[in-house]
Every structure is written in structure tokens, then in C-alpha cells.
C-alpha positions as CSV (number, residue, x, y, z in Angstrom):
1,X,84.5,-180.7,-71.1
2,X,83.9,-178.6,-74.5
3,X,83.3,-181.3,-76.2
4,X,81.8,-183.9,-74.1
5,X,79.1,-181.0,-74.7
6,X,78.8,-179.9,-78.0
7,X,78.3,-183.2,-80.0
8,X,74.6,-183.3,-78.5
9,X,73.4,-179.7,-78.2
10,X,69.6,-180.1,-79.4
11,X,69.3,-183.0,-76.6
12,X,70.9,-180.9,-73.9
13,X,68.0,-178.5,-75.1
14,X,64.9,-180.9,-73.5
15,X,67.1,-182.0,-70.8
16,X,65.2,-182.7,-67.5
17,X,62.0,-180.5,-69.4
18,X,59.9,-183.8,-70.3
19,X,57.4,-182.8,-67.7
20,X,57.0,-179.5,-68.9
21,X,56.7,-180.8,-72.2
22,X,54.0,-183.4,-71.1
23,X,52.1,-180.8,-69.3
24,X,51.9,-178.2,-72.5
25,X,51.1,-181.8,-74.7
26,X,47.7,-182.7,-72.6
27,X,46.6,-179.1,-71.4
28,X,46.4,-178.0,-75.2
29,X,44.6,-181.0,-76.5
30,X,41.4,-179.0,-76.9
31,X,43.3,-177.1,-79.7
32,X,42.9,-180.1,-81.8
33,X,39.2,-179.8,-80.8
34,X,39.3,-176.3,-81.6
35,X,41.1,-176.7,-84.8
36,X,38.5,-179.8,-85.6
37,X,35.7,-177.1,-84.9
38,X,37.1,-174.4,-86.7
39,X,37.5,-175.6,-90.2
40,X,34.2,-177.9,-89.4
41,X,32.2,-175.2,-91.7
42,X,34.4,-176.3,-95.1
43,X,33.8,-179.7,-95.5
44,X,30.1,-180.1,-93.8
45,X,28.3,-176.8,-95.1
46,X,28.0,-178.7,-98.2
47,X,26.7,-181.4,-96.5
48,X,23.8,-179.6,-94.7
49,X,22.2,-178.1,-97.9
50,X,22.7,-181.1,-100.1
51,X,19.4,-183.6,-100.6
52,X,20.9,-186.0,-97.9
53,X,21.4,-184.1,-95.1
54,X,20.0,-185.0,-92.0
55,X,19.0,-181.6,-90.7
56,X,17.1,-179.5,-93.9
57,X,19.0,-175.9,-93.9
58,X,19.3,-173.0,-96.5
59,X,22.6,-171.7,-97.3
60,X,21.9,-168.8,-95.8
61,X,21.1,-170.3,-92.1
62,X,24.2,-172.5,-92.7
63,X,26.6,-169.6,-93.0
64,X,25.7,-168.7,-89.9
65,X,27.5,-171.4,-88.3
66,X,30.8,-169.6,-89.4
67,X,29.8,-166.4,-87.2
68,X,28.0,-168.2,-84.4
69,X,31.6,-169.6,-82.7
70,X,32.9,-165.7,-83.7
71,X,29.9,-164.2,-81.8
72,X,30.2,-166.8,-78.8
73,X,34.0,-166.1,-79.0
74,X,33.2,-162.6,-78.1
75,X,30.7,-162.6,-75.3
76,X,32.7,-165.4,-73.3
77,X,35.9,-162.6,-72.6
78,X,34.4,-161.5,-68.9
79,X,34.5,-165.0,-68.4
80,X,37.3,-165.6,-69.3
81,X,38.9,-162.8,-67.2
82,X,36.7,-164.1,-64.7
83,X,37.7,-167.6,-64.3
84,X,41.6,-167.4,-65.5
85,X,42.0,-165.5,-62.2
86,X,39.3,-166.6,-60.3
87,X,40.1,-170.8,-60.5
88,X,43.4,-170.7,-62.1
89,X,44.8,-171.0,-65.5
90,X,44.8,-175.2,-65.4
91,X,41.3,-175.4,-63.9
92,X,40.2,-172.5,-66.7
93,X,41.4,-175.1,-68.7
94,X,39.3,-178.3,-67.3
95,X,36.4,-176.3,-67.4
96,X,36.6,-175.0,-71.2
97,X,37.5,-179.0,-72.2
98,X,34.1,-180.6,-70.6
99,X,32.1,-177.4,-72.1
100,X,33.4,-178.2,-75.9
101,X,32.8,-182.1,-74.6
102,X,29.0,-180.8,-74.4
103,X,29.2,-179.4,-77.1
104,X,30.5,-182.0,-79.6
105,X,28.2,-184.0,-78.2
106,X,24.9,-181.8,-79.0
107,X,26.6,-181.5,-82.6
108,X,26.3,-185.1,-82.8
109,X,22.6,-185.7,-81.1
110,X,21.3,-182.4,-82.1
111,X,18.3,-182.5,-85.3
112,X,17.8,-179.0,-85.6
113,X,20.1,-176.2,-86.9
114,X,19.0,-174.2,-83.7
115,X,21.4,-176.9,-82.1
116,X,23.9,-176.4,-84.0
117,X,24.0,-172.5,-83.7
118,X,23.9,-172.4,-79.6
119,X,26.4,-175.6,-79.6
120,X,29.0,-173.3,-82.0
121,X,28.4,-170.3,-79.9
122,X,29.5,-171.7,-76.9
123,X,32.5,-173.6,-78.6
124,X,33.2,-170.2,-78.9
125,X,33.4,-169.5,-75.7
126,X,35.2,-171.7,-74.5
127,X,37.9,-171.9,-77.1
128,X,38.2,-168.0,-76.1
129,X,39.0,-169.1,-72.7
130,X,41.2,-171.8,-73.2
131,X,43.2,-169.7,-75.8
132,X,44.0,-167.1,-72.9
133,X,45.1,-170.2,-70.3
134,X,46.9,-172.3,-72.2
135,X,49.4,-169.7,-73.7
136,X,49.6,-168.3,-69.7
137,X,49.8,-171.7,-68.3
138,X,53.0,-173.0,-70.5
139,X,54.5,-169.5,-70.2
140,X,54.4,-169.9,-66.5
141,X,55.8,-173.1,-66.3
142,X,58.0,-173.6,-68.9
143,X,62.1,-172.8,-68.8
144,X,62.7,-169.8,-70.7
145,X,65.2,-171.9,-73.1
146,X,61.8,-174.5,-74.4
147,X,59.2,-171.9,-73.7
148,X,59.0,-170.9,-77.6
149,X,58.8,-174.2,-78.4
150,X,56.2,-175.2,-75.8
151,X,53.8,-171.9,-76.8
152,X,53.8,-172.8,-80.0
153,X,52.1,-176.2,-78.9
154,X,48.6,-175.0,-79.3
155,X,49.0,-174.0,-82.8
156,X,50.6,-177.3,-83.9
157,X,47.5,-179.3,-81.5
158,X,44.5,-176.7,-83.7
159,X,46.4,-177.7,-87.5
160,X,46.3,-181.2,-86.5
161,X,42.7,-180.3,-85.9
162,X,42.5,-178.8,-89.4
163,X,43.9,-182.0,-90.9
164,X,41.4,-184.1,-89.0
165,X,38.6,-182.6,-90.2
166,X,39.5,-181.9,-93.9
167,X,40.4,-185.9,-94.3
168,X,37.8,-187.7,-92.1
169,X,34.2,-184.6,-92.8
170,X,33.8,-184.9,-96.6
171,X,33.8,-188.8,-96.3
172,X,32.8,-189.9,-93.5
173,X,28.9,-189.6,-91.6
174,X,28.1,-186.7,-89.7
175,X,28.8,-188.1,-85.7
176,X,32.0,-189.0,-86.7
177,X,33.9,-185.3,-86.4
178,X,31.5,-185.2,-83.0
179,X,33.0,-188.6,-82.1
180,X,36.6,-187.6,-82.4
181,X,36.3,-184.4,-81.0
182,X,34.6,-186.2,-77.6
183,X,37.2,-189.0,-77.2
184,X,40.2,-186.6,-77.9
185,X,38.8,-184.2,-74.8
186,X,38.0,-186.9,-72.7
187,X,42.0,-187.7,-72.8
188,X,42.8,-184.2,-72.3
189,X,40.3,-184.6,-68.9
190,X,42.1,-187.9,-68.0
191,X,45.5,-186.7,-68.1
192,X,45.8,-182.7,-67.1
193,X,43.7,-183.0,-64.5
194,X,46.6,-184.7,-62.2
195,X,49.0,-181.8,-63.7
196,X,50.3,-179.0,-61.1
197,X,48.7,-175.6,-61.5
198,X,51.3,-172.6,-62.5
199,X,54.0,-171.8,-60.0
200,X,53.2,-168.2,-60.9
201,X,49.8,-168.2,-60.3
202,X,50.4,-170.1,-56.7
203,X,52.8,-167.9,-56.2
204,X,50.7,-164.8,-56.8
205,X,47.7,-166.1,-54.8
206,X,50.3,-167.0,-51.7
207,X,50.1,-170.7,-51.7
208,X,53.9,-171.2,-51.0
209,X,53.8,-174.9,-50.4
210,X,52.2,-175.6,-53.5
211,X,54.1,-173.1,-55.7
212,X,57.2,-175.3,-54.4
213,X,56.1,-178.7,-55.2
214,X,54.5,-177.1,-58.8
215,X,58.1,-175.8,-60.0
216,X,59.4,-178.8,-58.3
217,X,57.7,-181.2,-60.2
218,X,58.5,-179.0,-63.5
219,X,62.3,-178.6,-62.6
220,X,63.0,-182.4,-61.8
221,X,66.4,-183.1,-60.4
222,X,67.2,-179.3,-59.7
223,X,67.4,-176.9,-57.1
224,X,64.6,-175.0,-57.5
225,X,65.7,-172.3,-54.9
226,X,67.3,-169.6,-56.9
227,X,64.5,-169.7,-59.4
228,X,61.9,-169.7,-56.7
229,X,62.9,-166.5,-55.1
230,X,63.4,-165.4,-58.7
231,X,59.3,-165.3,-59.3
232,X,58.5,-164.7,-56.0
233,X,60.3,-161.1,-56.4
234,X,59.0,-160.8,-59.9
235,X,55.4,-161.4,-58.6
236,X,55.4,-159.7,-55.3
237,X,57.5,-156.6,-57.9
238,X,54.2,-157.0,-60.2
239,X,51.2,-157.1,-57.7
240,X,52.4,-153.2,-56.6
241,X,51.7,-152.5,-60.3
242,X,47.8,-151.7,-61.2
243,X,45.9,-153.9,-62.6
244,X,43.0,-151.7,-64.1
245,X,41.8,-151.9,-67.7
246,X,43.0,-148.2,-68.0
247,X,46.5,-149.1,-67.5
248,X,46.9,-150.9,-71.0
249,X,46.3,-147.4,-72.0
250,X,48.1,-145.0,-69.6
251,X,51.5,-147.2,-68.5
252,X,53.8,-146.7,-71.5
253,X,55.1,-150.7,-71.5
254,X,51.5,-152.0,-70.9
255,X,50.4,-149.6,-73.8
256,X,53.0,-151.0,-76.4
257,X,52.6,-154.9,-75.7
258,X,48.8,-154.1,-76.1
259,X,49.4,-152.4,-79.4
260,X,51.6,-155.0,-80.8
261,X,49.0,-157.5,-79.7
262,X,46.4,-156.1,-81.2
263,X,48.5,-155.3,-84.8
264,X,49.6,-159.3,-84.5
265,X,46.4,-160.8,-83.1
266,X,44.1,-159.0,-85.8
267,X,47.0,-158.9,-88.5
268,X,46.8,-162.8,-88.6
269,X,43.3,-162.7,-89.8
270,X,44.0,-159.3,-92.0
271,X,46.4,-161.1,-94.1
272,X,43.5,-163.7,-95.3
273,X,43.6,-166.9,-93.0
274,X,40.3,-167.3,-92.1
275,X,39.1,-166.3,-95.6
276,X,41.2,-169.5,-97.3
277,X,40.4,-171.8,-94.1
278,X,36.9,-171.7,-94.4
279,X,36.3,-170.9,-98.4
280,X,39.4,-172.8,-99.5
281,X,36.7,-175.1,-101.8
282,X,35.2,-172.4,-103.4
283,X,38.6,-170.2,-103.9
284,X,40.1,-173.1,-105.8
285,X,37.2,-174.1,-108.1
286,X,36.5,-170.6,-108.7
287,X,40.5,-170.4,-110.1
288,X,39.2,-172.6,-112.6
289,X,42.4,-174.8,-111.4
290,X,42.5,-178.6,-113.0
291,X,45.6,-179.5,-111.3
292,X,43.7,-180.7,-108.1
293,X,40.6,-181.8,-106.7
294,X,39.6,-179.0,-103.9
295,X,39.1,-181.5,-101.2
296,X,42.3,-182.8,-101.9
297,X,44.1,-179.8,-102.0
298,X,42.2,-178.7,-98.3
299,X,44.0,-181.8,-96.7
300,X,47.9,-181.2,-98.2
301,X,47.2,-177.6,-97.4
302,X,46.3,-178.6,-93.8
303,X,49.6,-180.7,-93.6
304,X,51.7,-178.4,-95.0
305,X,50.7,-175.8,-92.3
306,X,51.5,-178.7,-89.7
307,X,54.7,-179.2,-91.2
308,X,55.6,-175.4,-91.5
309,X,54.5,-175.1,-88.0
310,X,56.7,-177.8,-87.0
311,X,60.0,-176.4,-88.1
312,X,59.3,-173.0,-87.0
313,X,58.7,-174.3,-83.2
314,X,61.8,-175.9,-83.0
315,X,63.5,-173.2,-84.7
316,X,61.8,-169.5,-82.4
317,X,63.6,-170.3,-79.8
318,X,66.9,-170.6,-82.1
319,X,66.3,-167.7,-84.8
320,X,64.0,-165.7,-83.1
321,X,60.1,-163.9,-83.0
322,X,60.8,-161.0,-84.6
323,X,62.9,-162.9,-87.7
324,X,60.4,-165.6,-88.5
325,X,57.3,-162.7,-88.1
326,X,59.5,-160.6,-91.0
327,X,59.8,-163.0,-93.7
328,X,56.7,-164.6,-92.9
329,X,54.5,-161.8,-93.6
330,X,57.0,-160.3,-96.8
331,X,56.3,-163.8,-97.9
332,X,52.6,-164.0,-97.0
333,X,51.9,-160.5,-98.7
334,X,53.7,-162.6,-102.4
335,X,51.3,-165.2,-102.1
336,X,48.5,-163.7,-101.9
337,X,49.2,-160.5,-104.2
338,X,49.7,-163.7,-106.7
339,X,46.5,-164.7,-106.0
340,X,45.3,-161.6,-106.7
341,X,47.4,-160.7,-110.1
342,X,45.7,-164.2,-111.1
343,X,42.1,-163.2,-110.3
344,X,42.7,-159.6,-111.8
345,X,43.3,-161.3,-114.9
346,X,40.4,-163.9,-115.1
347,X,38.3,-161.0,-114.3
348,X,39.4,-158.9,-117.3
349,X,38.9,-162.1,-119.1
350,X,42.2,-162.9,-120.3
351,X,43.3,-166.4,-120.7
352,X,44.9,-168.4,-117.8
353,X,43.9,-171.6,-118.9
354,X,48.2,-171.6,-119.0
355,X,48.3,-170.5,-115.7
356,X,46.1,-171.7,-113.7
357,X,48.3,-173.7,-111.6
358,X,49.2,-170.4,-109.9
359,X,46.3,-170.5,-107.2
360,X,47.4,-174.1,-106.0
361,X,51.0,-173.0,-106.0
362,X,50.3,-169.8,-104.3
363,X,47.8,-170.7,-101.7
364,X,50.0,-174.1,-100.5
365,X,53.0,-171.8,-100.6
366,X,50.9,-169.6,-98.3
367,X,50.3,-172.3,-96.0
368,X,53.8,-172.8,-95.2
369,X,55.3,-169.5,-95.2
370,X,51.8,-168.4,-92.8
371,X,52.6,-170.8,-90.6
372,X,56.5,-170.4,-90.2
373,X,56.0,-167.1,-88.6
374,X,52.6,-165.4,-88.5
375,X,50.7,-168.0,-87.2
376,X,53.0,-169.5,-84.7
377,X,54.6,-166.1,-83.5
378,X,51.8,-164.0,-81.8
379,X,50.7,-166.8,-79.4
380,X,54.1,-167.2,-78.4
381,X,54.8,-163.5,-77.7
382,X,51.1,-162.9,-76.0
383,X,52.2,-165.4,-73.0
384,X,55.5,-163.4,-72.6
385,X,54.6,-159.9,-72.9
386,X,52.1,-159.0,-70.3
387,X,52.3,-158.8,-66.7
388,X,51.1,-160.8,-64.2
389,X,48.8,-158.1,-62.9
390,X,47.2,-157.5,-66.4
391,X,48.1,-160.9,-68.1
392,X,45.2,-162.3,-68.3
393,X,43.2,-159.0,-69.0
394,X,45.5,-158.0,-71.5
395,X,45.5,-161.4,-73.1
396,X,41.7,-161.4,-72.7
397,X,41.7,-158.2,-74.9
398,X,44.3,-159.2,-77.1
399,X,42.1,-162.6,-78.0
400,X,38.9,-159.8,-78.6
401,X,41.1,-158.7,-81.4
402,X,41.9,-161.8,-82.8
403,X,38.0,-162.2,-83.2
404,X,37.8,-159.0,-84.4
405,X,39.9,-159.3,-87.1
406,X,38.7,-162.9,-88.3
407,X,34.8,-161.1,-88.5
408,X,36.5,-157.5,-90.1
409,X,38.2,-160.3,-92.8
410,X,35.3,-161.8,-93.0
411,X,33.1,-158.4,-93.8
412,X,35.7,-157.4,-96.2
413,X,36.2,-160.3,-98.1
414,X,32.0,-160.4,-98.4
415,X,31.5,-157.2,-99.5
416,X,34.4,-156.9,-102.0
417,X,34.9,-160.1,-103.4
418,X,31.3,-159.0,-105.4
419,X,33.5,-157.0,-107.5
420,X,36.3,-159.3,-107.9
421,X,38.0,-161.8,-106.0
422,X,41.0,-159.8,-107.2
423,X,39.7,-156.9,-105.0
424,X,40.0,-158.5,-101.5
425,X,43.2,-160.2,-101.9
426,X,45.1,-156.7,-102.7
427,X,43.4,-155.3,-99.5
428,X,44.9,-158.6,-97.6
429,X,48.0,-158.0,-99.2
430,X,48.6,-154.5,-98.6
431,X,48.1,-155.2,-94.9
432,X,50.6,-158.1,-95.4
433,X,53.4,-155.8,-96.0
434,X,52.4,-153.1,-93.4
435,X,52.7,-155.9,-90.8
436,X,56.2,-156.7,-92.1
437,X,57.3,-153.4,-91.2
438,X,55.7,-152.6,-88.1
439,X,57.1,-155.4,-87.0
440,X,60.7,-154.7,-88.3
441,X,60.5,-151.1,-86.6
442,X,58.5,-151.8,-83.2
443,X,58.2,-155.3,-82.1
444,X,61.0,-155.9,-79.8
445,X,62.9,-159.6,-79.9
446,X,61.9,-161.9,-76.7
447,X,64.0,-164.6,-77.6
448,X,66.1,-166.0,-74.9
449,X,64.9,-163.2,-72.1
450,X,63.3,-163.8,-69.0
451,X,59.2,-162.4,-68.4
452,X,61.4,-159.8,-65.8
453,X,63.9,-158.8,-68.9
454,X,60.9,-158.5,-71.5
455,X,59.0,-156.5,-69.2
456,X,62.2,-153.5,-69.0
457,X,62.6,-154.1,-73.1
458,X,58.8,-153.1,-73.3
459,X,60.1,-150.1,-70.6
460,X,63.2,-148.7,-72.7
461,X,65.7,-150.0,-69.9
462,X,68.5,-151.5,-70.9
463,X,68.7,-155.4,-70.6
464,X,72.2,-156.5,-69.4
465,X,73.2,-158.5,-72.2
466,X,74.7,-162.1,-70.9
467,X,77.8,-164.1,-72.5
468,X,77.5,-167.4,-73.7
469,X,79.0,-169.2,-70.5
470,X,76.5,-167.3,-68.4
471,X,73.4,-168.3,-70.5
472,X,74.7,-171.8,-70.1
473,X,75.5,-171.3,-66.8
474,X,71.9,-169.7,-65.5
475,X,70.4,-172.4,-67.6
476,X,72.4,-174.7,-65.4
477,X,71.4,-173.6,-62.2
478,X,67.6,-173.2,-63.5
């Protein structure tokens, strides 16, 4: 029996979860046309204050393009808590895809930069909505064995966003980013709209019947009682918990997910991603560095996120959160303090002709080692670590502090990088280093536990630790 087993481990790991996996595929779609939107700025700012633009713009009114989908971002979080429990996370989900469908296509139509601006403010809105549903949705219906894997499905859907736009917006005509984006969202509208909504959120809104044939449909082949009764008890334990915005701050457990949220949510953004996505061109050819052309180097960069992001999916649920977060940020914090040692230099005017291959190296090494833990991690823990009374008010907030920490970045990269690009990048990698160790000393490890068992670890209480055989075993029955 052993061994009929072991030979084929990694398969007996998706076994009977293709649905689940198909779900998480179509219902984070929109990440590519996120990701797409996102990194839209680098390659067509350029664009809009050369001679052959089609719409006449200033630098200065182009910039503005990069905060218009923060600022959008930030005024759509009522909505968001609105709607997530209002209509559900899938239909949350529907709605957010056909408003960036609008949008892509004013972007394409629009000849004004007034377009432009109220089209990237409400992109941001809805990618703040669907960035709260879609990491709720595949927590909810995912088996905790996969679920790492399946959270960290929106991140791999935005990079392959990133790599879209990088290849196809510096050679292609304007419509055509407009023209992917639509057709990519009109799949995701084909497709997840005939998906089950979350057993949890049936479950929590007393729709039995449906709740049944949801986890029925996600757990082919199985006996779905056990686990049934298991989030019914979990939910009905949950609703007798408040659910007020003061209770992130007063309850003890709710109190520490939100702080770790709100360390790993704006931490992501502290440690200089948004800085390199969207001024990746101008970093490079200010390095001076002749070793590659800076839209080439955008694209490999791109991939090598996608392929960092890859391996570190299919290996959270097998090492762990807290493990990849650690070296990832130690990591981080020496690619970008070699950035800065390099800057430092060239500003004191020292010669690096030699060594001016250091900024490639560094920033593609950053890419990888980002993306193994940093930016994979958070998204995944943020679905586990709230309850279902605040989970989508907590997630709501936590996804305020990912915007605040992209415009903070923003403001501090600005406003120091006029004395130095050196000066920034030592601010982004001191905070580098401070996330390694509040993560080492109070981020607790999810991996393997159940939403009931992370919710005691966030409590002090002591989670019964299982054997082996039983994992297997309650794996078996699941």
C-alpha cells in the first residue's frame, strides 16, 4: 500500500481538485487585466508625449495616470465591502470584470487624456474589489492541501499581465493593449459565470441546498458530509463573533492578522516594487548600463517574476509562508542595497563604467527573489487569516494599505531620489530587513492548517498537532 503511494505523490496532490483549480483559473483572469493595466504607464507614457501620439499630453498630465488607478483604488473600498457581502464574492467578481471591460474599452475609443484619467480611476476600483473576492473566493473553496497554490493564482494571472504589456506596448499601436485586455475579460465573463458561488458564503447566508451542491461540485467523487458540518460549525461559531470595524482593533486575534496585514500589504510596496514596475526604463538608463536595451530588460524582468512566482506556488504549500517571506525579503533588502551602493558611487562620481552591469544583475535578481516570497505570500495569508465575520472588511482594509504603501513609495521615491537615486533605495532597503524580522518574530506559519486552526494560532491556543497518517487520512475523507 506504501508504495503503491509514494512513487506519485505531487499527482495525489491535485487529485479530484481540477474543479477547484478551474474555478481559481477563470475567476482571476482579470488579474492579467489588472497586471496589463498596471504596468500600462512604462511602456505608453512615452508614447503620449512623443510627436506621434494620438492624444497631445504634457509629462506632467501623463504622470497622472500612475495615481489616477491609486486614487480610484482607494475610494472603491465601501464598495467593495458593500458588494463582497452584499452579492457574493463570485458575483463581486462578474461585476468588477465587465467594469474593467468598459474601461479598456474607453482607453481604446477615448481622444482626450480626461478619458484616460476617469477610465484608470475606475480600473482602480474595480481591481480593488476583485483583489478582495478573488483571494476570499479560492480560500473558500479550495482544500486546504492546494489552497496555497490556488491563492497564489492571482499573482501568477497580474505578471502574465506585466509580460503582456512590456512585449506587445512599446511596439505595437495604441488599441492593441485595449484589445487584449477586452477579449481576455470577455473569457473570464464566458466561463465563471456558470461557476458555483463559495460554500462559505452560502453557507453563511443560510442557503443549505446550494452550499451542498457548491462543495459538491468542488469535492467531486467525495463525501462531502464531514466537511459540510465542518463549515457549517465554523460559520454558525463565527457569526456570534462581532463584525464591527472596531473589533480589528479591540479582539486580540483580529488585532494581530490586521497588523501583519498591514506590515505585509504595505511592506510589498515599501521594499521598492512599484518604484522599479513603473520606472524600470528610466532606473536602467539612468545606471548608465550598456549591457541591455531597457525595453528589453522590462520584458526578461517580467518573465523572471512569472517564473519565480511559479516555483514558489507550487512550493508554499510544501516549505511554507513564513520561510519563503524570510529569505525573500533578506534577499530583497541585497538587491536593492546593491542598487543603492551603485548609485552612491555614480553620484560621488567615481567610475563604474566596470561595473555597471550591477543594476541589470541586481534589479533581475530582485525580480526573482520578490516574487518567491514577498509577492506571492501576503495574498495567500490575507484569504486565510480573517474571519468570516470581518473577512471581507478586514481584507477591504488590508487592500487600503496595499494602496497606501504603493502612493507612500511613490512620495518617497519622488522626493528623495532629487538628491540621489542612492537615497531612496537605502530607505527601501532598510525597510527590507525590518520586514524580515517582523516576520521571523510575529507572523505565525498557516501552512497545512485549517481557517478554524489559524484562527486559535492568531488566539495563542494551542493547535493539536496531527501525525502524518492523520493528515493523509483527513485529506482522505475531505
Amino acid at each position: 500500500m506504501k508504495t503503491a503511494k509514494s512513487p506519485n505523490e505531487k499527482e495525489g496532490l491535485f487529485t479530484g481538485t481540477w474543479t477547484q483549480v478551474f474555478a481559481s483559473t477563470v475567476g482571476t483572469l482579470f488579474a492579467i487585466s489588472d497586471g496589463m493595466n498596471y504596468g500600462w504607464t512604462s511602456p505608453i507614457i512615452p508614447y503620449l508625449i512623443s510627436d506621434e501620439s494620438h492624444i497631445k499630453t504634457t509629462l506632467h498630465e501623463a504622470e497622472y495616470l500612475e495615481t489616477a488607478i491609486m486614487v480610484g483604488s482607494f475610494f472603491g473600498l465601501p464598495g467593495t465591502i458593500y458588494f463582497v457581502n452584499k452579492i457574493g464574492r463570485k458575483k463581486s467578481l462578474l461585476l468588477a470584470a465587465v467594469v474593467n471591460l468598459i474601461c479598456w474599452v474607453v482607453v481604446g475609443l477615448g481622444d482626450t487624456m480626461a478619458y484616460l484619467l476617469v477610465a484608470r480611476f475606475f480600473f482602480g476600483m474595480a481591481a480593488n474589489m476583485s483583489f478582495v473576492a478573488a483571494p476570499m473566493y479560492v480560500a473558500e473553496i479550495a482544500d486546504q492541501k492546494i489552497r496555497g497554490f490556488l491563492s497564489s493564482i492571482t499573482y501568477l494571472m497580474m505578471l502574465v499581465g506585466f509580460i503582456i504589456v512590456y512585449s506587445i506596448g512599446p511596439y505595437t499601436p495604441f488599441y492593441t493593449t485595449p484589445v487584449i485586455g477586452s477579449v481576455i475579460l470577455l473569457i473570464e465573463l464566458s466561463t465563471f459565470t456558470f461557476m458555483p458561488e463559495s460554500p462559505y458564503y452560502l453557507l453563511y447566508h443560510q442557503k443549505f441546498e446550494e452550499a451542498k451542491t457548491s462543495l459538491q461540485y468542488f469535492r467531486p467523487n467525495r463525501n462531502i458530509t464531514a466537511e459540510l458540518e465542518e463549515i457549517s460549525k465554523a460559520v454558525e461559531r463565527q457569526k456570534t463573533e462581532h463584525g464591527r470595524l472596531m473589533d480589528l482593533v479591540i479582539v486580540p486575534s483580529n488585532r494581530k492578522a490586521m497588523i501583519i496585514m498591514t506590515v505585509l500589504n504595505g511592506g510589498q510596496h515599501l521594499v521598492a516594487i512599484s518604484i522599479i514596475l513603473m520606472n524600470l526604463h528610466s532606473i536602467l538608463q539612468s545606471a548608465d548600463s550598456a549591457y541591455m536595451d531597457s525595453r528589453h530588460a522590462a520584458i526578461l524582468f517580467s518573465v523572471i517574476m512569472l517564473v519565480s512566482a511559479q516555483m514558489a506556488s507550487l512550493q508554499v504549500d510544501k516549505y511554507g509562508r513564513k520561510a519563503l517571506l524570510i529569505v525573500s525579503t533578506v534577499m530583497t533588502g541585497f538587491c536593492l542595497l546593491a542598487l543603492a551602493v551603485y548609485f552612491n558611487l555614480k553620484y560621488n562620481n567615481y567610475d563604474v563604467k566596470g561595473i555597471s552591469w550591477i543594476p541589470i544583475a541586481s534589479v533581475m535578481v530582485y525580480a526573482f527573489t520578490f516574487k518567491m516570497g514577498l509577492g506571492i505570500v501576503p495574498i495567500i495569508i490575507t484569504s486565510e487569516i480573517f474571519t468570516a465575520k470581518l473577512k471581507a472588511l478586514g481584507m477591504t482594509i488590508a487592500d487600503a494599505w496595499y494602496v497606501i504603501g504603493a502612493t507612500v513609495s511613490v512620495q518617497i521615491y519622488q522626493s528623495l531620489s532629487e538628491y540621489g537615486y542612492h537615497v531612496p533605495f537605502y530607505v527601501f532597503t532598510f525597510c527590507s530587513f525590518i520586514i524580515a524580522a517582523f516576520t521571523y518574530f510575529y507572523i505565525p506559519e498557516t501552512k497545512g492548517k485549517t481557517l478554524e486552526e489559524i484562527q486559535m494560532l492568531l488566539k495563542g491556543e494551542v493547535v493539536p498537532v496531527r501525525s502524518r497518517e492523520e493528515e493523509e487520512k483527513m485529506i482522505r475523507v475531505l
